[in-house]
C-alpha positions in Angstrom: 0.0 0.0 0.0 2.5 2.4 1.1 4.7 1.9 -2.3 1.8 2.2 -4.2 0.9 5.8 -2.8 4.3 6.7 -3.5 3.9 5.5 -6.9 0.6 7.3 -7.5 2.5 10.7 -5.9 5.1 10.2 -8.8 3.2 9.4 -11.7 0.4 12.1 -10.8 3.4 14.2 -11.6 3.5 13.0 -15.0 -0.3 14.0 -15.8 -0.3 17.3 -14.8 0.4 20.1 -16.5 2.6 22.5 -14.8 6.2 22.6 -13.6 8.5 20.4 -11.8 12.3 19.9 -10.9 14.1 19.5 -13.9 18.0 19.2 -14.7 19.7 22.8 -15.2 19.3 23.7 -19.0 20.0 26.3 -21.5 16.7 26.0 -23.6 15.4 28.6 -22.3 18.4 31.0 -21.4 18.8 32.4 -25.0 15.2 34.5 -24.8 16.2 37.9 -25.0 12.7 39.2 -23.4 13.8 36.6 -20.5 16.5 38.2 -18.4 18.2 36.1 -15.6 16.6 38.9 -13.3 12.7 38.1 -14.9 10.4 36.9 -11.7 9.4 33.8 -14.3 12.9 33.4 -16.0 13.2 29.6 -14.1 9.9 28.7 -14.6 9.8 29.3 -18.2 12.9 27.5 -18.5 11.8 24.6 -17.2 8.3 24.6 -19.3 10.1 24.8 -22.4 12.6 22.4 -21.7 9.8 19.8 -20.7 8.2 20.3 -23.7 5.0 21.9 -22.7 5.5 24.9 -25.0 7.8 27.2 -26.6 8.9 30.7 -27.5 7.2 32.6 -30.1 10.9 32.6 -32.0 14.0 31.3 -31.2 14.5 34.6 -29.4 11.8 35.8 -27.7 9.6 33.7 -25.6 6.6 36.6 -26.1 7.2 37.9 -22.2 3.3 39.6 -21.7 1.7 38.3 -24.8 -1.1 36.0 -24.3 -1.7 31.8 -25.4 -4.2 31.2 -27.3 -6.7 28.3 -26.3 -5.8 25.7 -29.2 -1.9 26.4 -27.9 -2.4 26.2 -24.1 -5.0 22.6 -24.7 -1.9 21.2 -26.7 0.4 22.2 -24.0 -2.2 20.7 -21.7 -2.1 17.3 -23.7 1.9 17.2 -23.2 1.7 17.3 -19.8 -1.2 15.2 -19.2 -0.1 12.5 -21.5 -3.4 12.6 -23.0 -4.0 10.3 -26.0 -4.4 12.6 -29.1 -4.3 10.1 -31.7 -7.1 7.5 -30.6 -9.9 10.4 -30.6 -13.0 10.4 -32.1 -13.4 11.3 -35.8 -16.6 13.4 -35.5 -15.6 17.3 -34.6 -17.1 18.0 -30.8 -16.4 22.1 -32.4 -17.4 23.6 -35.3 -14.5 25.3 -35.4 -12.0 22.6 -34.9 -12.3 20.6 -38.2 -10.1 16.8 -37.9 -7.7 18.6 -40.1 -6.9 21.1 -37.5 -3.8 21.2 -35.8 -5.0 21.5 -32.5 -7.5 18.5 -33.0 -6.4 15.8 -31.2 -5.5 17.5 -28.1 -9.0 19.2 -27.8 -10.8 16.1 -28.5 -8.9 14.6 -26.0 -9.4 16.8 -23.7 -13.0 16.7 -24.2 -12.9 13.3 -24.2 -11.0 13.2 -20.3 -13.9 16.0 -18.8 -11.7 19.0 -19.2 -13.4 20.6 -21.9 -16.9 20.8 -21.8 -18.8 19.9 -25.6 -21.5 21.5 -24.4 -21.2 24.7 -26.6 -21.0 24.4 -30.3 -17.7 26.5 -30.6 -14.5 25.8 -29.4 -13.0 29.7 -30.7 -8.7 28.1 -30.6 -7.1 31.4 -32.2 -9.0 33.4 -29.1 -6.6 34.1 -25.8 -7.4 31.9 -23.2 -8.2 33.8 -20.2 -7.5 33.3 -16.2 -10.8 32.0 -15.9 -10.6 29.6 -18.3 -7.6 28.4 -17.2 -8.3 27.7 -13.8 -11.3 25.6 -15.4 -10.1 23.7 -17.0 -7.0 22.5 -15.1 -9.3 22.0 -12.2 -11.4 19.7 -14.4 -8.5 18.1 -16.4 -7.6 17.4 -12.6 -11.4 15.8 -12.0 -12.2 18.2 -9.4 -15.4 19.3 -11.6 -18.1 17.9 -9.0 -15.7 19.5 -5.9 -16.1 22.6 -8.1 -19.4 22.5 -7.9 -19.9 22.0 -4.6 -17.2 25.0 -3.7 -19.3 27.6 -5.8 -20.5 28.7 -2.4 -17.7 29.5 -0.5 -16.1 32.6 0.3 -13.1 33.7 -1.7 -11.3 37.0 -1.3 -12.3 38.4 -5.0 -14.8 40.6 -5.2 -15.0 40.1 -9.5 -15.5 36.9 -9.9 -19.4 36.1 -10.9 -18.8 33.1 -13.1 -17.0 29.7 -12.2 -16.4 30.6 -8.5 -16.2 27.0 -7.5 -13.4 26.7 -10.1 -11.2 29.6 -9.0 -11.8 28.8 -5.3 -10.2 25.6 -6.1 -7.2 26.9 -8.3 -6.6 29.6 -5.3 -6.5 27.1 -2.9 -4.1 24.9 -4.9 -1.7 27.6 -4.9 -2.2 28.0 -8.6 -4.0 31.4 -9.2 -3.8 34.3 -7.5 -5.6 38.0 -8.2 -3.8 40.5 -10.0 -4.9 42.7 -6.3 -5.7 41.8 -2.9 -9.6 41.5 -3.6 -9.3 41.5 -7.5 -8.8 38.2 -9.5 -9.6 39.5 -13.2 -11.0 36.7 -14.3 -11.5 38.1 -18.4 -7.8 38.9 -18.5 -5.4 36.6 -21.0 -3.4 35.0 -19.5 0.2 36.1 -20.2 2.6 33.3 -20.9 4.7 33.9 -18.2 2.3 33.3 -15.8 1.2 30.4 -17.6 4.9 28.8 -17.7 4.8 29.5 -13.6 1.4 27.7 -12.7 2.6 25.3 -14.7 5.4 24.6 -12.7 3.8 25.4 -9.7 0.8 21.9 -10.7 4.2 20.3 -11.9 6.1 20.8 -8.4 3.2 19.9 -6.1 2.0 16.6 -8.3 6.0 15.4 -8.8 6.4 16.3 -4.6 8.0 13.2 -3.2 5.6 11.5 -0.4 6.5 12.2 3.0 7.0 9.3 5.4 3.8 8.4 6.6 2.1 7.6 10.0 0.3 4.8 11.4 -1.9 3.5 14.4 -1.1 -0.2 15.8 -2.3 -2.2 18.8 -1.3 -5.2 17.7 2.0 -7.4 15.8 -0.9 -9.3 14.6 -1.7 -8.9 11.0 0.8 -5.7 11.2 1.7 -3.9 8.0 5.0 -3.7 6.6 6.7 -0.2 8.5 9.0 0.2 6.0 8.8 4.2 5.4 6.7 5.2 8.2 7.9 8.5 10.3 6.0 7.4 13.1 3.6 4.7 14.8 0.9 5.9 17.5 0.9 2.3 19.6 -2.6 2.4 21.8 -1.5 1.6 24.9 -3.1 4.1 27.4 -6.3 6.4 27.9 -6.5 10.4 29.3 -9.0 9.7 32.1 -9.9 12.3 35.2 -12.0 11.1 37.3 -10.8 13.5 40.6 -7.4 13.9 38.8 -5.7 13.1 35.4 -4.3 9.9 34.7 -3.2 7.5 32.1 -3.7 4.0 32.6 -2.0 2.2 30.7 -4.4 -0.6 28.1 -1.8 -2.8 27.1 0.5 -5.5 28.7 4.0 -4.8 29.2 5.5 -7.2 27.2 3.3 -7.0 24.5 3.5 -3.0 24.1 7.7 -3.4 23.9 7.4 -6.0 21.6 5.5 -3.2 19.4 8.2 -0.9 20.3 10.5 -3.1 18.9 9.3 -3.7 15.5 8.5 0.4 15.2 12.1 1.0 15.7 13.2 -1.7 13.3 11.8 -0.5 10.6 13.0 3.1 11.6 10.0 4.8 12.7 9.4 6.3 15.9 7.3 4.7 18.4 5.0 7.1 19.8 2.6 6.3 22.6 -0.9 6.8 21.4 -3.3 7.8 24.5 -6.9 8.8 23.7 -9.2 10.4 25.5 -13.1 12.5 24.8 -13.8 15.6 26.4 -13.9 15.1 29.8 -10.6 13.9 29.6 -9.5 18.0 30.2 -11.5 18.5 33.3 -8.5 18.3 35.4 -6.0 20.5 36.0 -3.9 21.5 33.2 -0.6 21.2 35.0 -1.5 17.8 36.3 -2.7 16.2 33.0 0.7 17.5 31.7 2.6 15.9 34.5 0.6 12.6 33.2 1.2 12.2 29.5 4.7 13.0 30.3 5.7 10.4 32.6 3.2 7.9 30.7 5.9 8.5 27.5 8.6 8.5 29.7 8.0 5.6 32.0 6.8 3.4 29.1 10.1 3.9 27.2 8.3 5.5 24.1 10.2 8.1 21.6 7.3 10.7 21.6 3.2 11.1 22.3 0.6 10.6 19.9 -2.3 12.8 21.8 -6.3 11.8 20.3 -8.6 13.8 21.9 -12.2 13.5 20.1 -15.5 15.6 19.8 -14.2 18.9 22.0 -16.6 21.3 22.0 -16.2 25.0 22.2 -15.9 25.1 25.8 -13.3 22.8 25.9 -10.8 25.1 23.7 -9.4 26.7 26.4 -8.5 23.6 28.0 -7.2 22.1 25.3 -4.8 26.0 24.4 -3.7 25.2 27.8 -2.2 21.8 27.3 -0.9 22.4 23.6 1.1 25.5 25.5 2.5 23.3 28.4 2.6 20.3 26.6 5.4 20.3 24.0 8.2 22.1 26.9 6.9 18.8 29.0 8.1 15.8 26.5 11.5 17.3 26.7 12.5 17.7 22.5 10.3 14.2 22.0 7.7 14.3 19.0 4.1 15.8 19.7 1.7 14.2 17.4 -1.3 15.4 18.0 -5.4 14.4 16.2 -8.0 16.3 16.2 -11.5 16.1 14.7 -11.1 18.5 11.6 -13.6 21.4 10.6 -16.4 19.9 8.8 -18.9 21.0 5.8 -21.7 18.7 6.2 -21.0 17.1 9.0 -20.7 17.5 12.9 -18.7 20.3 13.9 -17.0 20.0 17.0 -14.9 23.8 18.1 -12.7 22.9 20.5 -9.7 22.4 18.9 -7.3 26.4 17.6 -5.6 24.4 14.9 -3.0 27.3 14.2 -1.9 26.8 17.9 -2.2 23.1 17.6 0.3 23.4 14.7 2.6 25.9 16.3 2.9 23.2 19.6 2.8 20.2 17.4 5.4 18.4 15.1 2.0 17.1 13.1 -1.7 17.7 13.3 -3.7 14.4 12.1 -7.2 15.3 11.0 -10.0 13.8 11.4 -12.4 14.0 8.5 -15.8 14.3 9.2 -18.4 11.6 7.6 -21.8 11.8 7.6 -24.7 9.4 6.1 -28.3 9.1 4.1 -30.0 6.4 4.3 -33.4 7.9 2.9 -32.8 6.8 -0.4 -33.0 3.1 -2.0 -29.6 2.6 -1.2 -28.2 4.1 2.3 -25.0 6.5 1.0 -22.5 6.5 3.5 -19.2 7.1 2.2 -16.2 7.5 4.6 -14.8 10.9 4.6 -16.0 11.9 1.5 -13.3 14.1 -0.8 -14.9 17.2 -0.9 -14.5 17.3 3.1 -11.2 16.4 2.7 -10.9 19.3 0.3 -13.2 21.7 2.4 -10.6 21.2 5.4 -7.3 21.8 3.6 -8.8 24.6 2.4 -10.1 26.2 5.8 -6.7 25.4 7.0 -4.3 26.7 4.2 -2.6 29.7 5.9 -3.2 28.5 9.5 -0.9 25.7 9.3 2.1 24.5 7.5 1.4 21.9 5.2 4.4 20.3 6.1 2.7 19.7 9.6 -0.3 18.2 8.7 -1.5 14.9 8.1 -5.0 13.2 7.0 -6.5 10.5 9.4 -7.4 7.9 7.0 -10.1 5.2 8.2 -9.6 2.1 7.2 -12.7 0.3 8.1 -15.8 1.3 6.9 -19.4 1.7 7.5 -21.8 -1.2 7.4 -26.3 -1.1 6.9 -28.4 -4.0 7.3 -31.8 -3.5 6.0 -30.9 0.2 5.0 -29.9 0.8 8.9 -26.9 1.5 10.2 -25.4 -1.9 11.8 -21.8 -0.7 13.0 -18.2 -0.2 11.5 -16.7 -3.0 9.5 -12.8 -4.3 9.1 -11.4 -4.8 6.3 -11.5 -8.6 7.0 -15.4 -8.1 7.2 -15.6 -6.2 4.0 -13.7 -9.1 2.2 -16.0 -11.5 3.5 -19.0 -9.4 2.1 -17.0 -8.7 -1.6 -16.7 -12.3 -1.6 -20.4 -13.6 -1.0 -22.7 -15.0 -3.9 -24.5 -12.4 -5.6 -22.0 -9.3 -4.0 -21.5 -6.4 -6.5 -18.5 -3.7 -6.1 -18.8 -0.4 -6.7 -16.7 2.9 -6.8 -18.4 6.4 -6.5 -16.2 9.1 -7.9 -18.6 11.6 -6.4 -17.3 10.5 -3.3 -14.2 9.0 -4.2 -15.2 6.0 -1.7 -16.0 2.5 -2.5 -19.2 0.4 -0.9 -20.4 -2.9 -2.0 -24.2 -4.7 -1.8 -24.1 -8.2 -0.5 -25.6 -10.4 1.9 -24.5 -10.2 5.6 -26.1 -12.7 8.2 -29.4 -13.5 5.9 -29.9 -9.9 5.0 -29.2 -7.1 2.6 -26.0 -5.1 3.5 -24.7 -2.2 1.8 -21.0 -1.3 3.3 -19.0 2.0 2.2 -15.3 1.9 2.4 -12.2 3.2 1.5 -9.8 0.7 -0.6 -6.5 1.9 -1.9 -8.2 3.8 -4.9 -10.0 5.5 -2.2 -6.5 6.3 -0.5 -4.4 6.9 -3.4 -7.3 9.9 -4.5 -7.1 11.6 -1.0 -3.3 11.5 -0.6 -3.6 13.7 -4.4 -5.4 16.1 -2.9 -4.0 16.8 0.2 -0.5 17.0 -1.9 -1.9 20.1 -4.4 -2.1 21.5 -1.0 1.5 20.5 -0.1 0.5 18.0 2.4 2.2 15.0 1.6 1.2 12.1 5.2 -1.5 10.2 5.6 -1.9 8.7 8.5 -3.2 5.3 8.7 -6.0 4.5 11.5 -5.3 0.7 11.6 -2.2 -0.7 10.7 -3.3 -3.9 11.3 -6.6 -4.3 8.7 -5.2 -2.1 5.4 -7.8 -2.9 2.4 -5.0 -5.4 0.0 -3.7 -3.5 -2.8 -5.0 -4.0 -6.5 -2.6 -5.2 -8.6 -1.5 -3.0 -11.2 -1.9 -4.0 -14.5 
């Protein structure tokens, strides 16, 4: 599993359309309208010498001119690796005959959801403006449902009236930005500069090499393969107070080092993951810190993995008060610490100031909000949907460094008996269910979550899960916002990997 989100990191890369680390290169140095000095002068170096798209003469790149649309859907094709030979042989646009030299990369664009055939008129000698830029890389990206969703959310330009969903989602990908503070300028060309830099920009953030990841174990039973992990949470205590804080420890002795053990093997750190719910901060703060502490210390564990769930807004200042005396406490050892992420359709729980979280933390796992409908014929249940993944990186972008964040990803999933919500299901269970007479797979890319329709004890079941498709899809989007870990809740019940073809 792990390889193969490395894998998908990399070869995302590959499909996307806009800059990456390449080799030093003169390809671009001998533009006279490019000085060494020009703000773009790498990036358009790099563009050109991947082969995305080139100067208007061997001289001048055309610094402030703008691309048209037939040019920048070619470019588009190059970096996407879409297929512009096997494309239909009907014209989607009346103005792009099959003789056209632009032809196969807009049909395959249409043909891949980034171009909408919708309108009769494709218009290729026409500049292609900001907005339509940040359309269509968002949809040659498959982010066109997301899109919709996003319409409604608040963006800091005041002149955008068309396609806000799109440009909210190019902004929070780091690839747009307004030409002001509150002004985007949406029917502006684009000037090839700036589309040699967003380029680049997609490029770097699809080619970013995966972080280490992070994992959850209680068990050497069943355990995944730790090669590459930063850090393992092993459950082994609880944040009670009942009179005064204290962390019992869940786990036998010998069982907990033997987890310790096979952590450090593999070159991870073994962090000692203690949960607790909100009443777990009633005590005093100086005393609750005194108990984590010597629970890390006393057990012989490199750092604390801290899970607090379902604080509410009275409970924030609590929990400012631990993340401030906390990290001082542990004495230079890692602070991991989860915490139920802002939701969009979902339960939203207040108690957590993520900014302060990050500044005290070494990572901030989130926890993605899921929610459930079970009206319909089929109940639709899908654990933590996309679009809520996307909704909190993109609450978050600002308040913390992506390089301190991390997605919580479950790896069980939700099971309904009769259209009613039985429990949570393993992996084990879910293969069980995949594997019964008359069981049918599906995948929802609205959701980006799998589920399947079977047969469990005599009736009909319906469970939603996430199996490495699933994974591979959320770890994409948390890199285009430069969040590279994922952190695994079970270690021990991964779904199996596909096998690639």
């Amino acid at each position: 599993m792990k390889q193969r989100l490395h894998r998908v990191i990399a070869c995302l890369a590959l499909c996307a359309l806009l800059s990456g680390t390449v080799p030093p290169a003169s390809a671009a140095g001998g533009f006279q309208d490019v000085p060494a000095s020009h703000p773009a002068a790498e990036a358009i170096r790099r563009c050109v010498e991947l082969g995305f798209f080139q100067g208007e003469s061997a001289r001048r790149f055309g610094v402030g001119h703008s691309i048209t649309r037939g040019a920048f859907v070619v470019a588009a094709s190059r970096f996407f690796g879409w297929d512009t030979k096997n494309v239909t042989k009907t014209p989607t646009y009346s103005d792009v005959p099959a003789d056209a030299w632009c032809y196969g990369a807009v049909e395959a664009a249409v043909a891949c959801g980034a171009l909408s055939s919708q309108s009769g008129t494709f218009r290729p000698g026409d500049a292609i403006t900001r907005e339509e830029l940040a359309v269509l890389l968002v949809r040659a990206l498959g982010y066109e449902t997301i899109a919709a969703l996003a319409q409604d959310l608040a963006t800091p330009f005041r002149d955008v009236r068309t396609n806000p969903g799109y440009i909210a989602m190019a902004y929070d990908f780091g690839l747009v930005s307004g030409g002001t503070r509150n002004q985007f300028s949406p029917n502006e060309p684009a000037a090839r500069e700036d589309v040699a830099v967003v380029l680049m920009e997609l490029y770097d953030k699809l080619r970013a090499p995966a972080a280490r990841s992070i994992g959850i174990t209680g068990s050497l039973e069943g355990l995944a393969d730790l090669t590459g992990y930063e850090a393992v949470g092993i459950s082994a205590g609880k944040l009670m107070c009942a009179g005064e804080p204290a962390v019992p420890v869940t786990m036998d002795a010998a069982k907990t080092a033997a987890l310790r053990e096979a952590v450090r093997q593999a070159g991870a750190k073994a962090l000692l993951h203690v949960q607790g719910g909100p009443t777990a901060l009633n005590g005093d703060t100086a005393e609750t810190v005194a108990a984590l502490a010597a629970a890390v210390e006393d057990g012989g564990y490199d750092g604390l993995m801290l899970d607090l769930e379902k604080l509410k807004m009275s409970q924030e200042p609590a929990m400012t008060r631990l993340m401030k005396a906390l990290r001082p406490a542990l004495n230079g050892k890692p602070l991991y610490v989860i915490a139920d992420a802002p939701a969009w359709d979902g339960t939203v729980y207040e108690g957590y100031d993520y900014g302060l979280i990050g500044e005290n933390a070494d990572c901030l796992v989130l926890r993605i909000a899921s929610y459930a409908d079970a009206s319909g014929e089929i109940p639709v249940a899908p654990v933590e949907p996309l679009e809520e993944a996307y909704y909190v990186l993109g609450e978050l972008r600002g308040a913390v460094d992506g390089d301190k964040l991390a997605l919580l990803v479950t790896t069980g999933g939700a099971l309904y008996l009769g259209g009613r919500e039985k429990s949570a299901v393993s992996q084990a269970e879910i293969r069980k269910l995949v594997g019964a007479d008359g069981a049918r797979e599906y995948y929802s890319t609205r959701y980006d979550c799998a589920y399947v329709t079977s047969v469990y004890d005599k009736q009909e079941a319906v469970a939603w899960y996430l199996n490495d498709r699933g994974i591979d899809a959320r770890a994409r989007l948390a890199g285009l916002f430069g969040v590279t870990r994922l952190c695994m809740a079970d270690l021990n019940d991964l779904p199996e990997r596909t096998p690639e073809a």
